[in-house]
Every structure is written in C-alpha cells, then in structure tokens.
mmCIF file of the N, C-alpha and C atoms, coordinates in Angstrom:
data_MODEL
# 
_entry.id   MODEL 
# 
loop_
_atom_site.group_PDB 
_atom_site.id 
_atom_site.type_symbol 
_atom_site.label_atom_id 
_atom_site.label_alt_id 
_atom_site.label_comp_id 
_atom_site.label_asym_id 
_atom_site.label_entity_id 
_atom_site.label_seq_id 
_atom_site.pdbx_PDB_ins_code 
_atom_site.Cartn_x 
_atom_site.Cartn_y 
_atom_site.Cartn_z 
_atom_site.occupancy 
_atom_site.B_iso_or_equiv 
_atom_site.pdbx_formal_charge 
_atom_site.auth_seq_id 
_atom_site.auth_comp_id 
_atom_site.auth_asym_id 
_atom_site.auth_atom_id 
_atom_site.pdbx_PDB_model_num 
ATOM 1   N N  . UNK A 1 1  ? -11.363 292.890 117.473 1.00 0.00 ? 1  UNK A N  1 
ATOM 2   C CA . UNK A 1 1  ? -11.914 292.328 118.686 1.00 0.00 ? 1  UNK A CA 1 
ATOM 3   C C  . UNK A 1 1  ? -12.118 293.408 119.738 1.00 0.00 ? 1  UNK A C  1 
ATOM 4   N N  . UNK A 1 2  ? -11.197 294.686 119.582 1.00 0.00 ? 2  UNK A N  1 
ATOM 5   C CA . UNK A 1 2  ? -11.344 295.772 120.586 1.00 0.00 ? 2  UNK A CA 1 
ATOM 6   C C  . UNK A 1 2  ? -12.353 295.977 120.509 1.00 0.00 ? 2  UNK A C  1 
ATOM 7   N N  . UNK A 1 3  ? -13.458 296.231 119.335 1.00 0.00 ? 3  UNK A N  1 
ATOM 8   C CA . UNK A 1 3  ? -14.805 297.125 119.304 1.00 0.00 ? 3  UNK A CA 1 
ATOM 9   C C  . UNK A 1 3  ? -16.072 296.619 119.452 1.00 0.00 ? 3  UNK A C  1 
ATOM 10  N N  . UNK A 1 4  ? -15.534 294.909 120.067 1.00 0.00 ? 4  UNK A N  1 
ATOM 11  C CA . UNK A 1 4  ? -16.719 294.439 120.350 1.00 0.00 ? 4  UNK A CA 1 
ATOM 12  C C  . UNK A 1 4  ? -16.748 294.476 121.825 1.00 0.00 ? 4  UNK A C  1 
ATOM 13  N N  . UNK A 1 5  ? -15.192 294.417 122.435 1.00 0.00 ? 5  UNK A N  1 
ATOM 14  C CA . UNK A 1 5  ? -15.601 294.596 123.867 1.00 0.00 ? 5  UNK A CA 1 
ATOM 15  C C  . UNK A 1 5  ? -15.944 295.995 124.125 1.00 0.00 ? 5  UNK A C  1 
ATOM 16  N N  . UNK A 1 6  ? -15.629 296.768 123.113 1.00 0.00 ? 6  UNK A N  1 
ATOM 17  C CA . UNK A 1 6  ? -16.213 298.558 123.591 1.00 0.00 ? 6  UNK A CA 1 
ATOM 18  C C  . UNK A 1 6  ? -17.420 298.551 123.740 1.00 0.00 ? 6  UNK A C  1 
ATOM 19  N N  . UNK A 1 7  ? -17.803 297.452 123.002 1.00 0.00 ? 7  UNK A N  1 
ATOM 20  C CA . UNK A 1 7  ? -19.741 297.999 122.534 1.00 0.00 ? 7  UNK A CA 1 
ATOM 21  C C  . UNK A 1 7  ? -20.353 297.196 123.732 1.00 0.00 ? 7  UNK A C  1 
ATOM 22  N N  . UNK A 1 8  ? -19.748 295.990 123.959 1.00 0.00 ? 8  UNK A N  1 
ATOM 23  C CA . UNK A 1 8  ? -20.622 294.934 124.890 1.00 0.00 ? 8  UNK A CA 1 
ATOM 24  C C  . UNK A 1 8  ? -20.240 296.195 126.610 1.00 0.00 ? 8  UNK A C  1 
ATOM 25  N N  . UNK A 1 9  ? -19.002 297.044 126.141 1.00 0.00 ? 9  UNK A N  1 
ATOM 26  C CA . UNK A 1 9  ? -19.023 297.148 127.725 1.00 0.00 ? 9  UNK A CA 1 
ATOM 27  C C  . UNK A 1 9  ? -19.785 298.819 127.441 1.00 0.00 ? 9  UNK A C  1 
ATOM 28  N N  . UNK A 1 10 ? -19.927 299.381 126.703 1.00 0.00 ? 10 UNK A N  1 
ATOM 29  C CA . UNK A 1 10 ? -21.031 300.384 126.619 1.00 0.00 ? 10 UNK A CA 1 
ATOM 30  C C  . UNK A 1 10 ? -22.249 300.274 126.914 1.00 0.00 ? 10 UNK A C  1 
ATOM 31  N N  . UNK A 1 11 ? -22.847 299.010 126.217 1.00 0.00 ? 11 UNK A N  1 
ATOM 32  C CA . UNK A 1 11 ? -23.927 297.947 126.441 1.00 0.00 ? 11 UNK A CA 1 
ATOM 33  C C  . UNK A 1 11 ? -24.079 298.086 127.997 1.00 0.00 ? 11 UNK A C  1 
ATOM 34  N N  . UNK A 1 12 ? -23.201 297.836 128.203 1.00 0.00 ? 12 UNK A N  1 
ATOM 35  C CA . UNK A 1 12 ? -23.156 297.263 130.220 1.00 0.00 ? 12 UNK A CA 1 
ATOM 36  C C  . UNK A 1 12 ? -23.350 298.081 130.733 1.00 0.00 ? 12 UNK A C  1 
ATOM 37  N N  . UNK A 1 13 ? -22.593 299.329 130.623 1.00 0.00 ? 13 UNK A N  1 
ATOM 38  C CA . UNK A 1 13 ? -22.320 300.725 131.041 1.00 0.00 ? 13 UNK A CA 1 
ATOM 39  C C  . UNK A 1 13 ? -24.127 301.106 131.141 1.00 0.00 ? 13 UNK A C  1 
ATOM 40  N N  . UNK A 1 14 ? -24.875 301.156 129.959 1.00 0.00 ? 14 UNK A N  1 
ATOM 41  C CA . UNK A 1 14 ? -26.050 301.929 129.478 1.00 0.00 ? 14 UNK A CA 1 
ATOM 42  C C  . UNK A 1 14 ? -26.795 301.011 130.798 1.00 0.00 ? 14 UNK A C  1 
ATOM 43  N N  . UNK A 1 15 ? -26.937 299.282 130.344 1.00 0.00 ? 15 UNK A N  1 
ATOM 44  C CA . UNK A 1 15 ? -28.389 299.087 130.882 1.00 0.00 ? 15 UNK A CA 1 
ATOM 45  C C  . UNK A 1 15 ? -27.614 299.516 133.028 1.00 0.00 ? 15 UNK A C  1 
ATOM 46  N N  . UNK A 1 16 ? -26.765 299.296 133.379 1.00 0.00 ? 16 UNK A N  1 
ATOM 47  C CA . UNK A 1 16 ? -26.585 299.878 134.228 1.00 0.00 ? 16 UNK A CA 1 
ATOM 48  C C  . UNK A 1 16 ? -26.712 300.910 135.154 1.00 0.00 ? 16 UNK A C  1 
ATOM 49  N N  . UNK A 1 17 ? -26.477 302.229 133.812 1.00 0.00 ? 17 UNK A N  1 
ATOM 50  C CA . UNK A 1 17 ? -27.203 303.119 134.540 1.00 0.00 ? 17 UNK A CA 1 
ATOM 51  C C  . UNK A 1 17 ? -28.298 303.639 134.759 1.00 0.00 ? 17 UNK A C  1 
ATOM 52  N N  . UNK A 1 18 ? -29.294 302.833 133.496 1.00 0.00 ? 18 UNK A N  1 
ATOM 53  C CA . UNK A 1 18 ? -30.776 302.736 133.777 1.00 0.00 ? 18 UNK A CA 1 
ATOM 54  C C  . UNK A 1 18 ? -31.307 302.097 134.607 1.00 0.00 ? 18 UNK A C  1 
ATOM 55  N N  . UNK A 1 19 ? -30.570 300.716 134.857 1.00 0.00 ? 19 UNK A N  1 
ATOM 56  C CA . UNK A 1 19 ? -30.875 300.358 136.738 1.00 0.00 ? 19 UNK A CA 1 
ATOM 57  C C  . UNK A 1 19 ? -30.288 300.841 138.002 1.00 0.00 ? 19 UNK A C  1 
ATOM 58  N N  . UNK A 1 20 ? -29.775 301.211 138.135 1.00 0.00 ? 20 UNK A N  1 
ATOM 59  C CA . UNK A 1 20 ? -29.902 302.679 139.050 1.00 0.00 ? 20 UNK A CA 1 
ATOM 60  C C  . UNK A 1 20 ? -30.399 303.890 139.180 1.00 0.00 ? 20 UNK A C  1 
ATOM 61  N N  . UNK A 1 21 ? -31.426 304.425 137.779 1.00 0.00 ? 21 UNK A N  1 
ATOM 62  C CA . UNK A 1 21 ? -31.795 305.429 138.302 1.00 0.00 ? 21 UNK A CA 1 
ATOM 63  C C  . UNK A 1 21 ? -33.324 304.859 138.426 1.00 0.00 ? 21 UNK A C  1 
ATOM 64  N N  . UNK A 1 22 ? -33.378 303.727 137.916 1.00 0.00 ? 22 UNK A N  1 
ATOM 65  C CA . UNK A 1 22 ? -34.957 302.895 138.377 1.00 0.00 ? 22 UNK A CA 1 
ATOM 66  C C  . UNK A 1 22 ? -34.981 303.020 139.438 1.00 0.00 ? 22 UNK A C  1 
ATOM 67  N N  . UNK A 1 23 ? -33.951 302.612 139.875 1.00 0.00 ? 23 UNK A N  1 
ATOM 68  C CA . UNK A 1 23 ? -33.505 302.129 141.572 1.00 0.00 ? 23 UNK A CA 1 
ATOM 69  C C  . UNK A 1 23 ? -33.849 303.254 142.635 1.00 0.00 ? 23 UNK A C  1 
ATOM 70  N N  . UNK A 1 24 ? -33.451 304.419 141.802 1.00 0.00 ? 24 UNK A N  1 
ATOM 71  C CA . UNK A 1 24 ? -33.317 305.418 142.765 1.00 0.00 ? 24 UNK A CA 1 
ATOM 72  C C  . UNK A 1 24 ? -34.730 306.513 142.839 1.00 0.00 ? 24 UNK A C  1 
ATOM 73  N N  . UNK A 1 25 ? -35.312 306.206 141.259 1.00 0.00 ? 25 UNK A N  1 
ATOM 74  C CA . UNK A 1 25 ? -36.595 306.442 141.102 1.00 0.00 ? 25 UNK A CA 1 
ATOM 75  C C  . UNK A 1 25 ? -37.580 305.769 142.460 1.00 0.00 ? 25 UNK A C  1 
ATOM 76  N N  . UNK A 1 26 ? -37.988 304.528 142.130 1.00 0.00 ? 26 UNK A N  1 
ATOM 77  C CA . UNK A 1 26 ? -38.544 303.766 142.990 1.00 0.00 ? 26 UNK A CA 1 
ATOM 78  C C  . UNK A 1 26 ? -38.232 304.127 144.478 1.00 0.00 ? 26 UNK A C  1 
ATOM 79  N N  . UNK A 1 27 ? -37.541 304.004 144.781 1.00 0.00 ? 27 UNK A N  1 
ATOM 80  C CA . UNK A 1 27 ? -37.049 304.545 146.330 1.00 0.00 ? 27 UNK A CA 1 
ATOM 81  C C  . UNK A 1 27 ? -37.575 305.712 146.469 1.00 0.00 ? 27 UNK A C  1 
ATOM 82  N N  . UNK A 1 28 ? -37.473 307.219 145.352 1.00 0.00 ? 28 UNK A N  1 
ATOM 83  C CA . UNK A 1 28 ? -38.369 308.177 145.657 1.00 0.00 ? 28 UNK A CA 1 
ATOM 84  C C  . UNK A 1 28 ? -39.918 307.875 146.239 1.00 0.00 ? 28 UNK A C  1 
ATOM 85  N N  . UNK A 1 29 ? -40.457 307.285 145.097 1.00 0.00 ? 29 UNK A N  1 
ATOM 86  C CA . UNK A 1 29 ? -41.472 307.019 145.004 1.00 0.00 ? 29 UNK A CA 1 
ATOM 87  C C  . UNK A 1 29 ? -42.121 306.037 146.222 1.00 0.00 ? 29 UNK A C  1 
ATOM 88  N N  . UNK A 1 30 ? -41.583 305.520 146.499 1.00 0.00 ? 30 UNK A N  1 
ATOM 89  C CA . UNK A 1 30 ? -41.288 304.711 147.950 1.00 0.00 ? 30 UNK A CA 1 
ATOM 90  C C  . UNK A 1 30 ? -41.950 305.661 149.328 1.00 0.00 ? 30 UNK A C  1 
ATOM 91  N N  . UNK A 1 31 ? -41.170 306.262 148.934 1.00 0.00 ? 31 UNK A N  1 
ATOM 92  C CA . UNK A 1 31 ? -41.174 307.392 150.329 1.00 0.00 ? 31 UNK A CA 1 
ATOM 93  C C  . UNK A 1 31 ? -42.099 308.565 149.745 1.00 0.00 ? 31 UNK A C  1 
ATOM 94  N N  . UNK A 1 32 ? -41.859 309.515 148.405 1.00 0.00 ? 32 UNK A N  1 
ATOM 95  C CA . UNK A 1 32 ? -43.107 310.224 148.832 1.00 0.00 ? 32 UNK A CA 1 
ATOM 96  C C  . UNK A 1 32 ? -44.384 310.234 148.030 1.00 0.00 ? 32 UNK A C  1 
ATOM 97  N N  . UNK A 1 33 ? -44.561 308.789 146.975 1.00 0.00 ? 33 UNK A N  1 
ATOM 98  C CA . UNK A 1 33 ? -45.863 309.172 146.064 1.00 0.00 ? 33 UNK A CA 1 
ATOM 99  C C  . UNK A 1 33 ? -47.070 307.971 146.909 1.00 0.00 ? 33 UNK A C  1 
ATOM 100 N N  . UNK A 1 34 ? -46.191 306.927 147.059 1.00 0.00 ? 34 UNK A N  1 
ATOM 101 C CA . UNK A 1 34 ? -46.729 305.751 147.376 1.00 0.00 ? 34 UNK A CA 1 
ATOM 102 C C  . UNK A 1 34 ? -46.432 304.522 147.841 1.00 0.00 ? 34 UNK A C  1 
ATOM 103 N N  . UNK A 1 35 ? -46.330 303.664 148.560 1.00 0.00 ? 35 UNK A N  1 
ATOM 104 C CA . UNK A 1 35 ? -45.679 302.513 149.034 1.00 0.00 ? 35 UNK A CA 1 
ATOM 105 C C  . UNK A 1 35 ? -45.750 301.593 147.833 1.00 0.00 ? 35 UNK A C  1 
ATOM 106 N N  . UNK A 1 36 ? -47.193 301.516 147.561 1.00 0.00 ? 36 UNK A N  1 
ATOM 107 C CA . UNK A 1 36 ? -47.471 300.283 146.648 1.00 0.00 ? 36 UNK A CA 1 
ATOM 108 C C  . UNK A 1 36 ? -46.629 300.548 145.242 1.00 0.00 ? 36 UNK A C  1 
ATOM 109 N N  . UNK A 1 37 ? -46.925 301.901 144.237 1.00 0.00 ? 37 UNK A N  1 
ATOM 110 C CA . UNK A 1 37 ? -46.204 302.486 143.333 1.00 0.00 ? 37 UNK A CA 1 
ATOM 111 C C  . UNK A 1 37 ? -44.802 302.194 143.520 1.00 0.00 ? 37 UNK A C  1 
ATOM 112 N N  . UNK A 1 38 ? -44.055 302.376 144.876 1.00 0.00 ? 38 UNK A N  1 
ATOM 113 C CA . UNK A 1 38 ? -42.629 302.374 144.963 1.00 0.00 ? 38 UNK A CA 1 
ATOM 114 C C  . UNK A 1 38 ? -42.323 300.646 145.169 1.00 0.00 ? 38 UNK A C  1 
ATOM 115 N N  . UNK A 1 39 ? -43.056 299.618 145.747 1.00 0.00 ? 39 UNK A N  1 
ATOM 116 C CA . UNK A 1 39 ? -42.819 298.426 145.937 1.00 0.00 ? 39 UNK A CA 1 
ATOM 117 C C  . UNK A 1 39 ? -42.997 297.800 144.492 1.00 0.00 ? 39 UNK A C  1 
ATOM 118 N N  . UNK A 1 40 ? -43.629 298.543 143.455 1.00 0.00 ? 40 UNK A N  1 
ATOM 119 C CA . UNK A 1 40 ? -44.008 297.657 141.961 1.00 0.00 ? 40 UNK A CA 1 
ATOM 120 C C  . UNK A 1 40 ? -42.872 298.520 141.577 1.00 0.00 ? 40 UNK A C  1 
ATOM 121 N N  . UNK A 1 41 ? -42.602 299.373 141.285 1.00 0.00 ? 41 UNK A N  1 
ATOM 122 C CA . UNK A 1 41 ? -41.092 299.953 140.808 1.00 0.00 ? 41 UNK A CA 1 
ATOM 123 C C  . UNK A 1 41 ? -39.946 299.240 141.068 1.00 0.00 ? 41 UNK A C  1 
ATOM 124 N N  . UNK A 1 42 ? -39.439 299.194 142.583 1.00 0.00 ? 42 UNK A N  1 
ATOM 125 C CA . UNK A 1 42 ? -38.343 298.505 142.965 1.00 0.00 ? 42 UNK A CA 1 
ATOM 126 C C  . UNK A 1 42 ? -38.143 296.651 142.194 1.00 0.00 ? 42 UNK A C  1 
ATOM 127 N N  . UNK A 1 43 ? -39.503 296.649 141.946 1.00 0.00 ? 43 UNK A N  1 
ATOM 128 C CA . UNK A 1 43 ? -40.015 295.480 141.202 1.00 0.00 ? 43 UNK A CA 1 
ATOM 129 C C  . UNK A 1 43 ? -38.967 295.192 140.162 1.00 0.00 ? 43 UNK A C  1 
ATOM 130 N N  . UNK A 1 44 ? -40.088 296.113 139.459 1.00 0.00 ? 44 UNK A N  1 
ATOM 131 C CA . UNK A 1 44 ? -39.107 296.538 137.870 1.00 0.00 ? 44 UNK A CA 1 
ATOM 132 C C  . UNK A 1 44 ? -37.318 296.801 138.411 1.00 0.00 ? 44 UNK A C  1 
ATOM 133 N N  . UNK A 1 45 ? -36.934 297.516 138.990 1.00 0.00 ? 45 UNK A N  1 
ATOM 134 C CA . UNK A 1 45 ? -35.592 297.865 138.787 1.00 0.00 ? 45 UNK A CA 1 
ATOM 135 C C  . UNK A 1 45 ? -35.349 296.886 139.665 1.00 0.00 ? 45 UNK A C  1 
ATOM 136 N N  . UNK A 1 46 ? -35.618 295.721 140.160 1.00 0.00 ? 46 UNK A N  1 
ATOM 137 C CA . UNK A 1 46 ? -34.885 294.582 140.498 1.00 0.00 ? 46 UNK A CA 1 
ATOM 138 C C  . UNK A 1 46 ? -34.380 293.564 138.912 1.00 0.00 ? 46 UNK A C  1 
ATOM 139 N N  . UNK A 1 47 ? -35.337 293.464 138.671 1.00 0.00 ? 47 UNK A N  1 
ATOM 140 C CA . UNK A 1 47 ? -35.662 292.818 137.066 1.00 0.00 ? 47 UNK A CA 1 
ATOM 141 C C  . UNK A 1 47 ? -34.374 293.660 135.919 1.00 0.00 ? 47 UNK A C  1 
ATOM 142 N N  . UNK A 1 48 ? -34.171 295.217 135.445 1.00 0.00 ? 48 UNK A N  1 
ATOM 143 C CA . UNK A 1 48 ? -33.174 295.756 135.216 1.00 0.00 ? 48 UNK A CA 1 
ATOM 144 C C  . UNK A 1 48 ? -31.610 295.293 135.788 1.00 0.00 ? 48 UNK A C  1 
ATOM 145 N N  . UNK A 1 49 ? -31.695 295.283 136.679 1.00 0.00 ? 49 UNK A N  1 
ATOM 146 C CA . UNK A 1 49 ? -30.197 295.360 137.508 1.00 0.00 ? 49 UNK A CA 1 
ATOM 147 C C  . UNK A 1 49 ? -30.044 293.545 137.583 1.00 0.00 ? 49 UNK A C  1 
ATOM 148 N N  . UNK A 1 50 ? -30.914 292.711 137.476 1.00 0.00 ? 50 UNK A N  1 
ATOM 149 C CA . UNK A 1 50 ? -30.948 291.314 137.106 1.00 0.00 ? 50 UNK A CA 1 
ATOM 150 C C  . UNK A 1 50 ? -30.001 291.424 135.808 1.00 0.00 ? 50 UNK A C  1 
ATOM 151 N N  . UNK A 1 51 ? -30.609 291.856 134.602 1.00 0.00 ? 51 UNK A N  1 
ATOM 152 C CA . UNK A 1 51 ? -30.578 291.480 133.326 1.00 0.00 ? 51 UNK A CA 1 
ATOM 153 C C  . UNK A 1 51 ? -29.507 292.515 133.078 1.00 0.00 ? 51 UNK A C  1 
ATOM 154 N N  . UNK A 1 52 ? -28.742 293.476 133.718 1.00 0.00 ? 52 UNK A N  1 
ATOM 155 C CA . UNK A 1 52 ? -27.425 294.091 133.350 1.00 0.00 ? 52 UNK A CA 1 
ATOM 156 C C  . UNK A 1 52 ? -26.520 292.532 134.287 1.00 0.00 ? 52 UNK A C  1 
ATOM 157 N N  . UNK A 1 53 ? -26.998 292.280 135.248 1.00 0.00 ? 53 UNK A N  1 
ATOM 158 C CA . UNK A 1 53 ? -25.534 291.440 135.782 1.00 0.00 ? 53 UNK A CA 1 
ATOM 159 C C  . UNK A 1 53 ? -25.478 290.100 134.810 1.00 0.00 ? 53 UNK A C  1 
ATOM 160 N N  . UNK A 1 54 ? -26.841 289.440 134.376 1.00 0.00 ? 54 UNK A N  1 
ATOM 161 C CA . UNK A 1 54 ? -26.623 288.858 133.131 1.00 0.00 ? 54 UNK A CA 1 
ATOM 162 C C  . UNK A 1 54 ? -25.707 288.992 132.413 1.00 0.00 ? 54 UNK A C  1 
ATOM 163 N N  . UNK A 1 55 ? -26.338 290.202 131.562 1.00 0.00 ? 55 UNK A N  1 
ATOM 164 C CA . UNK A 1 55 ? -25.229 290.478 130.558 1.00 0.00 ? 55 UNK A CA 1 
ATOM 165 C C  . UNK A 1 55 ? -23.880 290.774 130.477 1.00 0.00 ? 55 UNK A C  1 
ATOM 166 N N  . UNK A 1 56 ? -23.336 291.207 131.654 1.00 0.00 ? 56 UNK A N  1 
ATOM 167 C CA . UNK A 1 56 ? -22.026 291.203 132.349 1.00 0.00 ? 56 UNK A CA 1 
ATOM 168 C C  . UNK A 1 56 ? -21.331 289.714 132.389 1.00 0.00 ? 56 UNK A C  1 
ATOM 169 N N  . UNK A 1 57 ? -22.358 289.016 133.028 1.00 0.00 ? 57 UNK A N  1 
ATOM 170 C CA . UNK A 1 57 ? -22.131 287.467 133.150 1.00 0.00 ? 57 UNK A CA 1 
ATOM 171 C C  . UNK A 1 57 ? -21.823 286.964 132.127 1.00 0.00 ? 57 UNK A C  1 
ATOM 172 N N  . UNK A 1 58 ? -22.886 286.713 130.906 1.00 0.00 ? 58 UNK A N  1 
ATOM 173 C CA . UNK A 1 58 ? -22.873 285.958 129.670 1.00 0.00 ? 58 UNK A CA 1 
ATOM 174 C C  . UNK A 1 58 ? -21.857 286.810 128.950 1.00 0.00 ? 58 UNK A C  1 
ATOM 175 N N  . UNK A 1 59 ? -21.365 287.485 128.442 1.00 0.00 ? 59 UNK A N  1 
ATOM 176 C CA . UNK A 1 59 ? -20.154 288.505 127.634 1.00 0.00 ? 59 UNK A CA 1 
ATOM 177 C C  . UNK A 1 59 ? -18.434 288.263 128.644 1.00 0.00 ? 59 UNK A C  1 
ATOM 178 N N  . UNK A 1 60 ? -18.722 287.888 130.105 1.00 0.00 ? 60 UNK A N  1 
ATOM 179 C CA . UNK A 1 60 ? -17.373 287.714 130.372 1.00 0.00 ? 60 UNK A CA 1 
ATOM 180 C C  . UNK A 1 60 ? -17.123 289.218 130.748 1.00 0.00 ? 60 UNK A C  1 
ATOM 181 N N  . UNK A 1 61 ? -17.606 289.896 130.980 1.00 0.00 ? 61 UNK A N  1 
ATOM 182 C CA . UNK A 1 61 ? -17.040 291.433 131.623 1.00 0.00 ? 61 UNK A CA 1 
ATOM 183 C C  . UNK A 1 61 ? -16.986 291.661 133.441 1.00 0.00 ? 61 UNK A C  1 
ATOM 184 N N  . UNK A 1 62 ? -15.620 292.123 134.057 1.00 0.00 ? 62 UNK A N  1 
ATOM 185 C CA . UNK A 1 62 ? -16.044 291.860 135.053 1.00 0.00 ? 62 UNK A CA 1 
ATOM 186 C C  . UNK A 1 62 ? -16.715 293.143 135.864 1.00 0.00 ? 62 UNK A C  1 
ATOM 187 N N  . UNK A 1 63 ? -17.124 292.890 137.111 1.00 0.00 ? 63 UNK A N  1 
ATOM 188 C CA . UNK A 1 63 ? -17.835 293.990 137.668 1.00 0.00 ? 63 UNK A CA 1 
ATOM 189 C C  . UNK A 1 63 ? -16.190 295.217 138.158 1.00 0.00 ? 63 UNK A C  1 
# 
C-alpha cells in the first residue's frame, strides 16, 4: 500500500510543479510578450493547478 501512496503523491508532486511554472510562465508573458498571450496562458495554468487539486482531492492526499 506504501507504493501506491508514493506514486499518487509523486503524481501530485509532478502535475504541481508543472502548474506553477505555467503559472509563472504566463505571468512572464503577461508583462513582457503580451497581455492577450499571458491572459490565455494564465488560462491554461488555471485549468493545470484545477486538475492537480483534483487529484489531491480524489486520492485523499493532503495539501
């Protein structure tokens, strides 16, 4: 049972830190490529950081 909570919380770990660097992408992009580019980004990494607290949610892992 240990190696399923390793994997679900690796799982968590990963899509996590790909919504934060969306996050932090977009915010670049925000400020110096484009408003519109950075407002459809923040888009997307709203949608990411959704579907990691999901999966946090549905698996029972806490923040």
């Amino acid at each position: 049972m240990g190696s399923l909570i390793q994997r679900n919380t690796a799982v968590a770990k990963r899509k996590g830190t790909l919504a934060a660097v969306a996050g932090v992408g977009s915010a670049v992009a925000l400020v110096v490529i484009n408003p519109i580019v950075g407002v459809v980004g923040l888009a997307g990494a709203a949608y990411l950081g959704w579907d990691w607290l999901r999966f946090r949610m549905k698996h029972g892992l806490r923040l």
